[in-house]
PyMOL Python script that loads the backbone (N, CA, C, O; Angstrom):
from pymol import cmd

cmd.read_pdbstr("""\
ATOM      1  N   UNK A   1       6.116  -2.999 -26.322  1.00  0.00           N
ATOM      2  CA  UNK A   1       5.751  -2.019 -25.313  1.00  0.00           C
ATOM      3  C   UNK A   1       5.516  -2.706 -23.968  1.00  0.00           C
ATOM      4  O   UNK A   1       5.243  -3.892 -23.785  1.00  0.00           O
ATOM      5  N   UNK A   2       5.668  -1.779 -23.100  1.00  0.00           N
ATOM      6  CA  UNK A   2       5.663  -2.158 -21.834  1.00  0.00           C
ATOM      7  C   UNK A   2       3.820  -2.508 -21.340  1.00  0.00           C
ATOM      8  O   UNK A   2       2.830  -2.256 -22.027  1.00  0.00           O
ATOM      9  N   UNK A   3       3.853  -3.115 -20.023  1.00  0.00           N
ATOM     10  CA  UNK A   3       2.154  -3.739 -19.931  1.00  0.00           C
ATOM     11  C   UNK A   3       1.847  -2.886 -18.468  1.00  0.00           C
ATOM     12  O   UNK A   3       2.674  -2.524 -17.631  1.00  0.00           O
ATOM     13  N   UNK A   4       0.933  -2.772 -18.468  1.00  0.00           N
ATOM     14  CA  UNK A   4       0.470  -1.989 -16.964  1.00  0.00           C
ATOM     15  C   UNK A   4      -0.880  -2.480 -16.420  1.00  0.00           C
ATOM     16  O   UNK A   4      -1.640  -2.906 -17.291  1.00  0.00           O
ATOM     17  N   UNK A   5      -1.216  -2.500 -15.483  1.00  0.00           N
ATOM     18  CA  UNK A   5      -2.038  -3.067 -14.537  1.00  0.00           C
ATOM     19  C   UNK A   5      -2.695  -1.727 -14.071  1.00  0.00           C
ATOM     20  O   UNK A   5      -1.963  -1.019 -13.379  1.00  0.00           O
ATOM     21  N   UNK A   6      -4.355  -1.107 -14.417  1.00  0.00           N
ATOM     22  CA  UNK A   6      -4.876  -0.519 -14.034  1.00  0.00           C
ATOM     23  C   UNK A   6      -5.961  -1.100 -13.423  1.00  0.00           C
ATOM     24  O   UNK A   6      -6.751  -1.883 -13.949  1.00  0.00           O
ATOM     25  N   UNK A   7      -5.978  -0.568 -11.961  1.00  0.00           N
ATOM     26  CA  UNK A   7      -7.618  -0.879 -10.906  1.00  0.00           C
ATOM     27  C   UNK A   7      -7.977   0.012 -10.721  1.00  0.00           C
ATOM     28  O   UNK A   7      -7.325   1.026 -10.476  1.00  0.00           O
ATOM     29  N   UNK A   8      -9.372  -0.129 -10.796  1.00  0.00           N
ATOM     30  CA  UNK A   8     -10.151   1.227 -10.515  1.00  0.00           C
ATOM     31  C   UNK A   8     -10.531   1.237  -8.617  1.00  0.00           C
ATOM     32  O   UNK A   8     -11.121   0.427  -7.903  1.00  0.00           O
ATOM     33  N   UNK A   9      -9.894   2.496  -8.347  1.00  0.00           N
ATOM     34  CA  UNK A   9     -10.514   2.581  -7.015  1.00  0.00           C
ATOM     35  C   UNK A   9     -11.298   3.164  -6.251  1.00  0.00           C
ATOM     36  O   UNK A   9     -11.385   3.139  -5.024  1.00  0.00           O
ATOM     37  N   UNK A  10     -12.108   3.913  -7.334  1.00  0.00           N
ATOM     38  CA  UNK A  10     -12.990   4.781  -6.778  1.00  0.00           C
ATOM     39  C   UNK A  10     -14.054   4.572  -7.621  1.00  0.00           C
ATOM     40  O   UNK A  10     -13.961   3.857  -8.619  1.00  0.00           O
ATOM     41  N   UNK A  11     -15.417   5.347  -7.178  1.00  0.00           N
ATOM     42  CA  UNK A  11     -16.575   5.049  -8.100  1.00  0.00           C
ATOM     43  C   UNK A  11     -16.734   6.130  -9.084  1.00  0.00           C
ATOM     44  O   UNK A  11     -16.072   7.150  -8.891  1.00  0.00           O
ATOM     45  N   UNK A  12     -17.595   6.061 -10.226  1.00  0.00           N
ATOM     46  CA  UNK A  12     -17.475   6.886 -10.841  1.00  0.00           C
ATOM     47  C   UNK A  12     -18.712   7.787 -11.221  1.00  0.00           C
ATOM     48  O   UNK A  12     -18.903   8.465 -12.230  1.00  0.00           O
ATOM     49  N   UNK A  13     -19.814   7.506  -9.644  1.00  0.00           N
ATOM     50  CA  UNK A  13     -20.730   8.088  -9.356  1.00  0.00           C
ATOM     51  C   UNK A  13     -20.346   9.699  -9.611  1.00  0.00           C
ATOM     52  O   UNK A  13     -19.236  10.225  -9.699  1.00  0.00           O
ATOM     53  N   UNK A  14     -21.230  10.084  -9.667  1.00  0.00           N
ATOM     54  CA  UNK A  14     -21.046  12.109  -9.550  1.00  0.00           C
ATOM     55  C   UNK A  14     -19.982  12.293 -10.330  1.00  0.00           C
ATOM     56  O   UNK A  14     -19.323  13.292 -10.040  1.00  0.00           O
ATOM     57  N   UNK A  15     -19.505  11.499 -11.443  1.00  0.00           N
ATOM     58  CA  UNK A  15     -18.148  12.223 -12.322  1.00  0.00           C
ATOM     59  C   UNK A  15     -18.694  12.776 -13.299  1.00  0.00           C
ATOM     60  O   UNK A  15     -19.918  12.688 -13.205  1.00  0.00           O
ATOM     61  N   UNK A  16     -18.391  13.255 -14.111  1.00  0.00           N
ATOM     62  CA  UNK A  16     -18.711  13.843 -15.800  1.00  0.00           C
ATOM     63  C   UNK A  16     -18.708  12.565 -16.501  1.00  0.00           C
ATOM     64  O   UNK A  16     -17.921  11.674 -16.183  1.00  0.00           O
ATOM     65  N   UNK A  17     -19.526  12.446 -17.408  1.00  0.00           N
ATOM     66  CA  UNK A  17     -20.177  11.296 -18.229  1.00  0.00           C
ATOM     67  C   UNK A  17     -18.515  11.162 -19.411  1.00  0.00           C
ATOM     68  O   UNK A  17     -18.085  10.051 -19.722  1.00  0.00           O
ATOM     69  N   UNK A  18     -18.067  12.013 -19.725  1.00  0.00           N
ATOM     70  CA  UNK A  18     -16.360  12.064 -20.046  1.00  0.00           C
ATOM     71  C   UNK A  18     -16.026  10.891 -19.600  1.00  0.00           C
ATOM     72  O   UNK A  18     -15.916   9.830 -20.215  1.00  0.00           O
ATOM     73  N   UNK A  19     -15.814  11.212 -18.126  1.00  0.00           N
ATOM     74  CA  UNK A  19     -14.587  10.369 -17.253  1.00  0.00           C
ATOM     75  C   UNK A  19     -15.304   9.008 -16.836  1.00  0.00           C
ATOM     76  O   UNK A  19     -14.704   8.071 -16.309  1.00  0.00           O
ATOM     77  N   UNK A  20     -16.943   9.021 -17.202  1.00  0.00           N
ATOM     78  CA  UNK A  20     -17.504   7.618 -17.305  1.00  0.00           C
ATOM     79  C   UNK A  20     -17.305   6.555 -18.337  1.00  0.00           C
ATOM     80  O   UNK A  20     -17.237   5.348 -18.107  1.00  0.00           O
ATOM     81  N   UNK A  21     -17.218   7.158 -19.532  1.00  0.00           N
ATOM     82  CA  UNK A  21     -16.772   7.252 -21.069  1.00  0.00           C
ATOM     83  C   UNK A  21     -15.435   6.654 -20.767  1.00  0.00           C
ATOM     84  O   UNK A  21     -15.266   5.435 -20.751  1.00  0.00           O
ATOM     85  N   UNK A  22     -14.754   7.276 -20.595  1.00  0.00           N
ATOM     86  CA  UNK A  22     -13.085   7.056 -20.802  1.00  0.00           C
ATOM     87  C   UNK A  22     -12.459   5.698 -19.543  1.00  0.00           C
ATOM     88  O   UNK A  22     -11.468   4.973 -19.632  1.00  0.00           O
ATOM     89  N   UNK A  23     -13.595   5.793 -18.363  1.00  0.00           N
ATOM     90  CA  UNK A  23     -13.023   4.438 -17.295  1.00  0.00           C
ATOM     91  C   UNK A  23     -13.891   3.268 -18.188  1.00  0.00           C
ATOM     92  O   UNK A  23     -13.366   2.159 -18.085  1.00  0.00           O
ATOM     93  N   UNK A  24     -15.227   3.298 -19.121  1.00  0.00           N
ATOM     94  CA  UNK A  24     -15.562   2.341 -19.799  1.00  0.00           C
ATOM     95  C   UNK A  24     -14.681   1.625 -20.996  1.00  0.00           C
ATOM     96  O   UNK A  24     -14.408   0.458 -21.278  1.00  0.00           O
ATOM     97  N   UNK A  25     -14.421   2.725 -21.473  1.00  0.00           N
ATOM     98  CA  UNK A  25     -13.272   2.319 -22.400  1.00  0.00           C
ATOM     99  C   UNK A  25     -11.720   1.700 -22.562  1.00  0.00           C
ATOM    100  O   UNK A  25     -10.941   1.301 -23.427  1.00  0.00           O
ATOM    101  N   UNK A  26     -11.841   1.934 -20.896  1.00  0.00           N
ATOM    102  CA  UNK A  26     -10.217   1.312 -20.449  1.00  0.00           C
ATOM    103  C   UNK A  26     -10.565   0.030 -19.747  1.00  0.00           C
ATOM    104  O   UNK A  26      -9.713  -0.625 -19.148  1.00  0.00           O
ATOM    105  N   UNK A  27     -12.271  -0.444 -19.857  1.00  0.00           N
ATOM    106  CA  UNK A  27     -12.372  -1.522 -19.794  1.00  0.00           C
ATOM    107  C   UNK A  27     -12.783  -2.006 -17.758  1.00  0.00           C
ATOM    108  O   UNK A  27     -12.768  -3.135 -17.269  1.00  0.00           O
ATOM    109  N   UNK A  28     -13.132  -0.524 -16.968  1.00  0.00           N
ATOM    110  CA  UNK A  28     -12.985  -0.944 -15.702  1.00  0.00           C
ATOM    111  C   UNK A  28     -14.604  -0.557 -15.862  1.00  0.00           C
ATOM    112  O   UNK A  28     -14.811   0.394 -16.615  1.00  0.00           O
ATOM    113  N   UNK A  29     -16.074  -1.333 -15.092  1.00  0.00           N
ATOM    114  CA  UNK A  29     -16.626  -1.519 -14.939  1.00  0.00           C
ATOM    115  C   UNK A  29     -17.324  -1.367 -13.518  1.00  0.00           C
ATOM    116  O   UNK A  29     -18.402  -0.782 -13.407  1.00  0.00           O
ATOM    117  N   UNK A  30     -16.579  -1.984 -12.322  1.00  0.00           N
ATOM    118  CA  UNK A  30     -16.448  -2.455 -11.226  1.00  0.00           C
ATOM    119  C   UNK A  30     -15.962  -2.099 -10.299  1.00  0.00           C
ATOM    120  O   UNK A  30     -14.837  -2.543 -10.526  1.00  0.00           O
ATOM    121  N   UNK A  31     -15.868  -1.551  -9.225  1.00  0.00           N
ATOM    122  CA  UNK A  31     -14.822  -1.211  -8.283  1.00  0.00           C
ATOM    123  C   UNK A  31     -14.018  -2.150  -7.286  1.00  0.00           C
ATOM    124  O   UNK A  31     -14.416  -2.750  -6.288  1.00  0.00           O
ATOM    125  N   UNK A  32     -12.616  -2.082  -7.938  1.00  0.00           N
ATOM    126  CA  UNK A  32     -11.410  -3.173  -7.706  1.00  0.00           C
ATOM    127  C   UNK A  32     -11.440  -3.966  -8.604  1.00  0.00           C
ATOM    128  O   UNK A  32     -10.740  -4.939  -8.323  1.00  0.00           O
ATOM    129  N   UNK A  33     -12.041  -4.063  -9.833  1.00  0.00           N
ATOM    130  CA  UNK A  33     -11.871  -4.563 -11.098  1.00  0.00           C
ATOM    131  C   UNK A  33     -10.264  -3.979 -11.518  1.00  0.00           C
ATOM    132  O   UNK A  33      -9.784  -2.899 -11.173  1.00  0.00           O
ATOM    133  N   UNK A  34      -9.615  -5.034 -12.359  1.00  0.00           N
ATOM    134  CA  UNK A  34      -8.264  -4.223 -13.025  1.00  0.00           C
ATOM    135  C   UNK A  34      -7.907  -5.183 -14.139  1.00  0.00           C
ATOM    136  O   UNK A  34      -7.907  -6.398 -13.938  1.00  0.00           O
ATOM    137  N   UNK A  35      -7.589  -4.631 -15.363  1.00  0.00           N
ATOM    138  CA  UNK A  35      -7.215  -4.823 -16.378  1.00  0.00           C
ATOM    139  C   UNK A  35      -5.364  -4.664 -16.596  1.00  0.00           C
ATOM    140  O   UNK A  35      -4.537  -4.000 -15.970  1.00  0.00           O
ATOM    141  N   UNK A  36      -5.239  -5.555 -17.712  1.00  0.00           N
ATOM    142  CA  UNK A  36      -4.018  -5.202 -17.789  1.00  0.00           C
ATOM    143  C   UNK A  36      -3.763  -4.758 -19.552  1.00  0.00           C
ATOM    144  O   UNK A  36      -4.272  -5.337 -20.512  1.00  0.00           O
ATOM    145  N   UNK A  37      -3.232  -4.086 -19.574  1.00  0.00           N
ATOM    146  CA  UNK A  37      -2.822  -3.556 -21.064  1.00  0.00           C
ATOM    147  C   UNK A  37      -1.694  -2.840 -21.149  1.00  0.00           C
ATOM    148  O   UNK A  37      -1.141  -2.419 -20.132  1.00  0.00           O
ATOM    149  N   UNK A  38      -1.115  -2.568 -22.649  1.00  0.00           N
ATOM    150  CA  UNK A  38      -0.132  -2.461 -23.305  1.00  0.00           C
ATOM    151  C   UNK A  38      -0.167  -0.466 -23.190  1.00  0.00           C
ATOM    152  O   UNK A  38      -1.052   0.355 -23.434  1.00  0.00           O
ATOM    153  N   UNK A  39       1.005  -0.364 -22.792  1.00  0.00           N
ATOM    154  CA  UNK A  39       1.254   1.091 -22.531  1.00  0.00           C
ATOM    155  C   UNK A  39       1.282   2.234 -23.728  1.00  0.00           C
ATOM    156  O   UNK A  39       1.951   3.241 -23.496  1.00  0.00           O
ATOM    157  N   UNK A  40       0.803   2.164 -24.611  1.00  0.00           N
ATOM    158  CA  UNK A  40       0.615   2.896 -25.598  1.00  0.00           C
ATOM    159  C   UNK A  40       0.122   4.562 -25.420  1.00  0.00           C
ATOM    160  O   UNK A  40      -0.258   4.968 -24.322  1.00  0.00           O
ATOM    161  N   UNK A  41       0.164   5.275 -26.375  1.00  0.00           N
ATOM    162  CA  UNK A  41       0.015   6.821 -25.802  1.00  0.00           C
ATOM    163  C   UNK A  41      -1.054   7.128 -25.694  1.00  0.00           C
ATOM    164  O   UNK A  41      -1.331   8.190 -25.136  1.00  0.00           O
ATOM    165  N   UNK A  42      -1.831   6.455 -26.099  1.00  0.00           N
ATOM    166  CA  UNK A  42      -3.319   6.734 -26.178  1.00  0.00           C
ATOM    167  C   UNK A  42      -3.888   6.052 -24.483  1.00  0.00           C
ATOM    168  O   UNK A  42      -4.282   6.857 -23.640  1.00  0.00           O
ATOM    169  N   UNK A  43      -3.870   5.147 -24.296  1.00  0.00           N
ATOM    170  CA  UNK A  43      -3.695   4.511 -23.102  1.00  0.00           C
ATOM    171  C   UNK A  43      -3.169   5.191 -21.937  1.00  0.00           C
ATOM    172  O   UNK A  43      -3.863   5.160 -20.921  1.00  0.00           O
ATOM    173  N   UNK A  44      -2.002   5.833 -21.909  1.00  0.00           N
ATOM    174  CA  UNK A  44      -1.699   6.706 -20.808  1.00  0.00           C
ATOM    175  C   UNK A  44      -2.485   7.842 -20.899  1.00  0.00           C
ATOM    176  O   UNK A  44      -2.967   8.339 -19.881  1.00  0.00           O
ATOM    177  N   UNK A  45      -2.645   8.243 -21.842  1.00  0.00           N
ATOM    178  CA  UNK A  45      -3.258   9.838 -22.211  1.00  0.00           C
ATOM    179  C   UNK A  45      -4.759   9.565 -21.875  1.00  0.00           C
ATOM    180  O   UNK A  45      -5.355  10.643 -21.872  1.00  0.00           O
ATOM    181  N   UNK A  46      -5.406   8.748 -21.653  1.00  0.00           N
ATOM    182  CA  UNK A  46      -6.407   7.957 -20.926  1.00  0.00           C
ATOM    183  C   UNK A  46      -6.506   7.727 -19.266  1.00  0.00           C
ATOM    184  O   UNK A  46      -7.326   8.029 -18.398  1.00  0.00           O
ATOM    185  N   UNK A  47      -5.273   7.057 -19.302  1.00  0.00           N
ATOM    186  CA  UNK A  47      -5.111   6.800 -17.732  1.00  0.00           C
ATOM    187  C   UNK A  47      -4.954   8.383 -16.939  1.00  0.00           C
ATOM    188  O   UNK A  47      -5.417   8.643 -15.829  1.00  0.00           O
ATOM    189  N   UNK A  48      -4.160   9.360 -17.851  1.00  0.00           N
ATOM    190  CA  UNK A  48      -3.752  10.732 -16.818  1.00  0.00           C
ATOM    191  C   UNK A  48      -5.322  11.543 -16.654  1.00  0.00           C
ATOM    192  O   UNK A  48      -5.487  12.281 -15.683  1.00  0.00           O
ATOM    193  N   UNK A  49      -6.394  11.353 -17.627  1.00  0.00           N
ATOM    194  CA  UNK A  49      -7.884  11.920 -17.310  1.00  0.00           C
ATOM    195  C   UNK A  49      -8.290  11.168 -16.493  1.00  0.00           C
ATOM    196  O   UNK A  49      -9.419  11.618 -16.295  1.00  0.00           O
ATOM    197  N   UNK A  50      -8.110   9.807 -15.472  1.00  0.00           N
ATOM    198  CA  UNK A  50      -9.478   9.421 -14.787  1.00  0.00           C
ATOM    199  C   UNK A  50      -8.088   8.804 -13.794  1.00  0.00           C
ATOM    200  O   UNK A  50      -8.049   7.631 -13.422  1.00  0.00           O
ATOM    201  N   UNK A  51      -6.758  10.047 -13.390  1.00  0.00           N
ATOM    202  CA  UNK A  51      -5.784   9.452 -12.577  1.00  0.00           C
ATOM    203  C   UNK A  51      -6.560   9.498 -10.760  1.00  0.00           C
ATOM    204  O   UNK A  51      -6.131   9.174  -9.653  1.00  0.00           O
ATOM    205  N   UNK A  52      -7.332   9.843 -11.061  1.00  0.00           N
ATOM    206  CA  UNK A  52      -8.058  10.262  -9.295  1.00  0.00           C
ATOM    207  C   UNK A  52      -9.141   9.054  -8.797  1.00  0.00           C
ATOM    208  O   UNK A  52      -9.825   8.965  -7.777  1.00  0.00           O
ATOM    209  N   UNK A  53      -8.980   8.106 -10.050  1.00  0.00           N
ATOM    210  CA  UNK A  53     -10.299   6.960  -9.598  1.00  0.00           C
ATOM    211  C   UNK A  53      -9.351   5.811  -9.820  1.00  0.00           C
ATOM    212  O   UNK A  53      -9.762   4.741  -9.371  1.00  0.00           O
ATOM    213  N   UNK A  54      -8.207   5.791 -10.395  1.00  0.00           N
ATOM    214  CA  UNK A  54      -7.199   4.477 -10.430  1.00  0.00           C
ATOM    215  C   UNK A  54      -6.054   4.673 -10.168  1.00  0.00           C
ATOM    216  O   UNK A  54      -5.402   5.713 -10.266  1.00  0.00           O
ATOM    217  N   UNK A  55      -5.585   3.060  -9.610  1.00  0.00           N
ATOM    218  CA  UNK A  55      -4.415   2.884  -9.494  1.00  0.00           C
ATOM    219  C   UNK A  55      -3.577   2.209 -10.659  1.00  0.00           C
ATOM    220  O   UNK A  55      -4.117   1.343 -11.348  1.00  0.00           O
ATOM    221  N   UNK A  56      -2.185   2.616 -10.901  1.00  0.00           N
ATOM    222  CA  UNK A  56      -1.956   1.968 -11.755  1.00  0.00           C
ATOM    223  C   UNK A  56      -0.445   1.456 -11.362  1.00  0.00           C
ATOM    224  O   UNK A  56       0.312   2.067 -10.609  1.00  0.00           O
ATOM    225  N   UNK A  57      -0.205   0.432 -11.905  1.00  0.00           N
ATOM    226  CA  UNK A  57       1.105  -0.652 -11.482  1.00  0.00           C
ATOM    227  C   UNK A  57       1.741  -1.197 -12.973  1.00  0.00           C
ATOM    228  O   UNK A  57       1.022  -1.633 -13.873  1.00  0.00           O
ATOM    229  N   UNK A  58       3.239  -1.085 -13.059  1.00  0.00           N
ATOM    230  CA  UNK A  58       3.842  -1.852 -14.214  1.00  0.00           C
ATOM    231  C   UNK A  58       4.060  -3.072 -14.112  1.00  0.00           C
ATOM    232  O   UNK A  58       4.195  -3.653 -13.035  1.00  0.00           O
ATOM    233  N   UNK A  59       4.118  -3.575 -15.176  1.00  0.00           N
ATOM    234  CA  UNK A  59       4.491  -5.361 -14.759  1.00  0.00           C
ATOM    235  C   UNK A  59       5.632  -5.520 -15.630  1.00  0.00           C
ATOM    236  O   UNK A  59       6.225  -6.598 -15.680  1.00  0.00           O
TER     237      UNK A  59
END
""", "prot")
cmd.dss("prot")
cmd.show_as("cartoon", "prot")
cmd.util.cbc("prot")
cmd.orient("prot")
C-alpha cells in the first residue's frame, strides 16, 4: 500500500471530543506535528472525519 504524510494544521480546541479521539489516534498531538502511514481504509476513513484540521501529502 501506498504511504501518506498527514500534518495537523489546525487545533483541536472547541472540536467534538470524536474528532479529538480520532486526530489522537492518527497519532497527531501537536500543531505541525505529521506522521507518516500506510494508506489503508480505515486510515483514510479517519483522515476524511478530521479533513478540516489536516493536511495530507502522498509519498
Amino acid at each position: 500500500m501506498a504511504k501518506i504524510k498527514i500534518t495537523q494544521i489546525r487545533s483541536v480546541i472547541d472540536r467534538s471530543e470524536k474528532q479529538k479521539k480520532t486526530m489522537r489516534a492518527l497519532g497527531l498531538t501537536k500543531m505541525n506535528k505529521a506522521v507518516e502511514l500506510e494508506a489503508t481504509p480505515q486510515i483514510i476513513g479517519m483522515v476524511k472525519q478530521v479533513s478540516h484540521l489536516v493536511a495530507v501529502e502522498k509519498i
